[in-house]
N, C-alpha and C positions, 0 to 999 in steps of 0.2 A: 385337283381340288384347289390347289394353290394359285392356278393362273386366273379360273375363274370367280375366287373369292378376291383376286384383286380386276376384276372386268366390276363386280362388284361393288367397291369402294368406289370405284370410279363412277358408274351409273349407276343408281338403286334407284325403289322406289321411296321414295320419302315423303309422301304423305301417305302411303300403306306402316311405314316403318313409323312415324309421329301414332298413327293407330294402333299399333301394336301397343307402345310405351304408354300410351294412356288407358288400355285396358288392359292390359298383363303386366306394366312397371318392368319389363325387359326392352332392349335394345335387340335387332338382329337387319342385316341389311337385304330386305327384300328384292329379287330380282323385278326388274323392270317392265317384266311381261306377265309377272304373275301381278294382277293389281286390282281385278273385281273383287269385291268380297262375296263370300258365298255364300248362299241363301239358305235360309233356312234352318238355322244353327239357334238353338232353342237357349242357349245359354249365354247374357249378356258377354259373358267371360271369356268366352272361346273365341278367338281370333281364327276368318279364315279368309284367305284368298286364291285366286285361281286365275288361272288366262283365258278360263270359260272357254278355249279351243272347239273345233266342230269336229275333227278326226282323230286328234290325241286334246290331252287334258293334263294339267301339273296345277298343283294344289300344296298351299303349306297354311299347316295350323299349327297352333300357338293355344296350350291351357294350363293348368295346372290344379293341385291338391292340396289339401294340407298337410306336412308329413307326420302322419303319426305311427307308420312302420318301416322300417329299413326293407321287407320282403317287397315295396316297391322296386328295389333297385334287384331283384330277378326275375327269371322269363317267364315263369308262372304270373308274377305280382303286376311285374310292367303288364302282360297281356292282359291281363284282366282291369286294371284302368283302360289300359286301351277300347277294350272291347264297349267297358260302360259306357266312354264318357264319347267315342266316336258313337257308335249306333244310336247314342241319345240326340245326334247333333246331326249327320247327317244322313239323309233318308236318300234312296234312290228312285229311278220314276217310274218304279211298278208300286200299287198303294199295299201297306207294310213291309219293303223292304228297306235294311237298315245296314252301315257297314260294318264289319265285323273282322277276324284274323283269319286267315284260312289256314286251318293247321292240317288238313286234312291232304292239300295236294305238294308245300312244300311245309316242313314245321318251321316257325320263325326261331330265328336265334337271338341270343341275347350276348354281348361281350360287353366287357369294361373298358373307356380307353382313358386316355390321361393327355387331356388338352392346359396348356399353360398350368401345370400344376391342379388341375382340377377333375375330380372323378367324372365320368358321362359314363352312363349306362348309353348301349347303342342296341337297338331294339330291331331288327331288320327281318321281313318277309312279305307274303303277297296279304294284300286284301280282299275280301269281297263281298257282293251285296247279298246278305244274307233276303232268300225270297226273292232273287232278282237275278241277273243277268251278266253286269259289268264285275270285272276285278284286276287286279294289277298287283305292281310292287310299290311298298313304303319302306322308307327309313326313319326311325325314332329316336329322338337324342334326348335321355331323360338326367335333369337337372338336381341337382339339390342347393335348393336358394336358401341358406343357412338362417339370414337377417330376417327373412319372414316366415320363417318354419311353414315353407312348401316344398313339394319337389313339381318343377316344369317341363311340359313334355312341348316338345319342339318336334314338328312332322312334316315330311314332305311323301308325297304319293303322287302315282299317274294314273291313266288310264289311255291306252293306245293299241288297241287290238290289231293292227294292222303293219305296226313300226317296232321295230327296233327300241325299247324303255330304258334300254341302260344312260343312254347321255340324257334322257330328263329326267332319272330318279338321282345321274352324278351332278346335275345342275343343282335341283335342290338340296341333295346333300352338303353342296359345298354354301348353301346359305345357311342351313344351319351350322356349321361350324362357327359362324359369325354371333351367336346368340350369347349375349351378355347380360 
């Protein structure tokens, strides 16, 4: 995570990352190949990008809430924003399917970790398209932004039916660690 969060610093995208800040008021350093935004995201507010790939797919989004419960920061509470505010946002390309947790083939976990003195809830398990087809694995880094009484969910997800997911769910991973 370490080498690639400094490949990072080094190359981002930075007019993905200027987008970010002006619709979410967070910093994080996008990788350089995730850089289309992604369509059809119903919610000014919801940052997403992707590499739009044709055989595998990496995706990071960027929302948040307002905080009015602490039960956000467990695995019941994260998944259940998760599930709203992703299946509100993005649809898959069978008509009504929408993305959702899969709790049914692995159940997602939730831990606490402690970045620079700072709590993150870390949200991790597979996705998939409720009514559809496609599913994969995501990682969730969920935020409590004090100054603006929100909490920020930071997300990276793939899809690659045919490869190997682990170094592009560790790719993203290691950009959200960068979220400020």
């Amino acid at each position: 995570l370490k080498r690639r969060i400094a490949v990072y610093e080094e190359d981002s995208n930075h007019r993905q990352g200027d987008r970010l800040m002006e619709l979410q008021n967070v910093s994080m350093l996008i990788p350089e190949s995730v850089h289309v935004p992604g369509v059809g995201a119903k919610d000014k507010n919801f940052f997403w990008v992707t590499d739009n790939g044709m055989a595998k797919e990496s995706h990071l989004v960027v929302y948040s809430i307002p905080y009015t419960d602490q039960n956000v920061f467990s695995l019941e509470g994260a998944v259940a924003v998760r599930d709203s505010v992703m299946g509100a946002n993005i649809e898959g390309g069978i008509a009504g399917s929408f993305m959702t947790t899969n709790k049914k083939v692995i159940y997602p976990e939730y831990k606490a970790l402690n970045v620079g003195g700072k709590y993150i809830g870390e949200l991790r398990g597979m996705w998939r398209m409720e009514n559809g087809l496609m599913a994969g694995p995501f990682v969730c880094h969920i935020r409590l932004d004090e100054v603006n009484k929100r909490v920020v969910f930071a997300e990276g997800f793939c899809y690659a039916p045919n490869d190997n997911q682990r170094l592009l769910i560790r790719n993203l991973e290691a950009a959200l660690y960068t979220l400020k």
